[in-house]
C-alpha positions in Angstrom: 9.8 5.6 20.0 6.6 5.0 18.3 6.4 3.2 15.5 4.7 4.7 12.6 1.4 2.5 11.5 1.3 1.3 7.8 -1.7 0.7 5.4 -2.2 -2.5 3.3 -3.8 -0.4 0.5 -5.0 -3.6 -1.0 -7.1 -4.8 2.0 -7.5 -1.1 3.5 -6.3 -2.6 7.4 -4.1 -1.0 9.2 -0.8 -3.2 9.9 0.0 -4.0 13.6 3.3 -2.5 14.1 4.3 -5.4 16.7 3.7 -8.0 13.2 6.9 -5.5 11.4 8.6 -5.9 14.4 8.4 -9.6 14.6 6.6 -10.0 17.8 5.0 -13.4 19.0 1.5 -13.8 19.8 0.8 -12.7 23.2 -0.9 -15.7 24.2 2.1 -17.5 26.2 0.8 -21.1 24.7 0.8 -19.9 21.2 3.8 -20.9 18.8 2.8 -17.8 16.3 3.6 -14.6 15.5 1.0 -11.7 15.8 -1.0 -10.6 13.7 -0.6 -8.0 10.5 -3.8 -6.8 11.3 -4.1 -4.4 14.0 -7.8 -5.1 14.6 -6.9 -8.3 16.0 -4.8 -6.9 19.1 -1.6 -8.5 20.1 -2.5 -11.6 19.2 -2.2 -13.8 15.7 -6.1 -14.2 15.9 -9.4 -13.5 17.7 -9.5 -17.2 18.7 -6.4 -17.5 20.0 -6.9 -14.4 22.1 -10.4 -16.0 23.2 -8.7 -19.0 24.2 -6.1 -17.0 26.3 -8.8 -15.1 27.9 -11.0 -17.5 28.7 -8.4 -20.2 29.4 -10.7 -22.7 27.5 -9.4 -25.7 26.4 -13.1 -27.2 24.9 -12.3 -26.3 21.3 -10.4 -28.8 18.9 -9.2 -25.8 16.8 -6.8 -23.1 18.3 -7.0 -21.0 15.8 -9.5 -19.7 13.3 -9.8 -19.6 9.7 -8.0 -15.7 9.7 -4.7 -16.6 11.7 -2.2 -16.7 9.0 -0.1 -19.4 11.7 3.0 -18.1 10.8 5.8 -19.8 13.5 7.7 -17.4 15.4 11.4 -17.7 15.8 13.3 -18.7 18.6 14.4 -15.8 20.7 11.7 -13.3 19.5 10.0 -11.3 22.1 6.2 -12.0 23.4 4.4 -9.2 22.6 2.1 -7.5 25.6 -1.4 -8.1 26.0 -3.5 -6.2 23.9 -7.6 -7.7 22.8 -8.8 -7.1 19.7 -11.3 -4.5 18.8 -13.8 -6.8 18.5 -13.2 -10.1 20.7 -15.3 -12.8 20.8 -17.4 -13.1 23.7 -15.7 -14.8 26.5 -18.8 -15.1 29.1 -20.6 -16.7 26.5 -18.3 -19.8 25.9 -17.6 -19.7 29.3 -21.3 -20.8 30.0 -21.2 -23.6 27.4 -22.1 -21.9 24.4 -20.6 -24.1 21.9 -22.0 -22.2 18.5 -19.2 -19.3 19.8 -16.8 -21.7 19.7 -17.9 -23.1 16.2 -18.5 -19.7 15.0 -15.1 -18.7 16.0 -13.5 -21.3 13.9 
């Protein structure tokens, strides 16, 4: 069954229904949940789904300034894999970009 999607009126995003359901990140290293925001895919941020994706492990931060890192609790279920709508760009970093990396958080 689908689950209906739900507007923060206050912030105008539309919440991830995955985030109601209490969903962890998709990234299987990641300790958080995902993401209320539905923009960000199944993942609690852009830079953890970066990180996934490009399997970099260059960056001191995980996680950027957005990620709420809100712990998941034991038992819940790893949500699939879904990017954001806008992820950052992973051939970039890839070749030693470091300012995406920065930028990212």
């Amino acid at each position: 069954a689908a689950v209906p999607q739900a507007v923060l009126p206050a912030k105008g995003i539309v919440v991830n229904p995955l985030f109601k359901a209490g969903f962890a990140c998709a990234n299987p290293t990641c300790q958080f949940v995902v993401s209320q925001n539905s923009e960000d895919g199944n993942y609690c941020c852009k830079k953890c789904h970066w990180r996934h994706a490009s399997q970099s492990k260059s960056c001191k931060k995980k996680h950027n300034w957005e990620c709420a890192k809100k712990f998941y609790e034991y038992g819940m279920q790893r949500a699939p894999h879904r990017p954001p709508d806008e992820p950052y760009p992973v051939e970039e970093v890839q070749d030693g970009a470091v300012q995406t990396c920065d930028a990212s958080g």
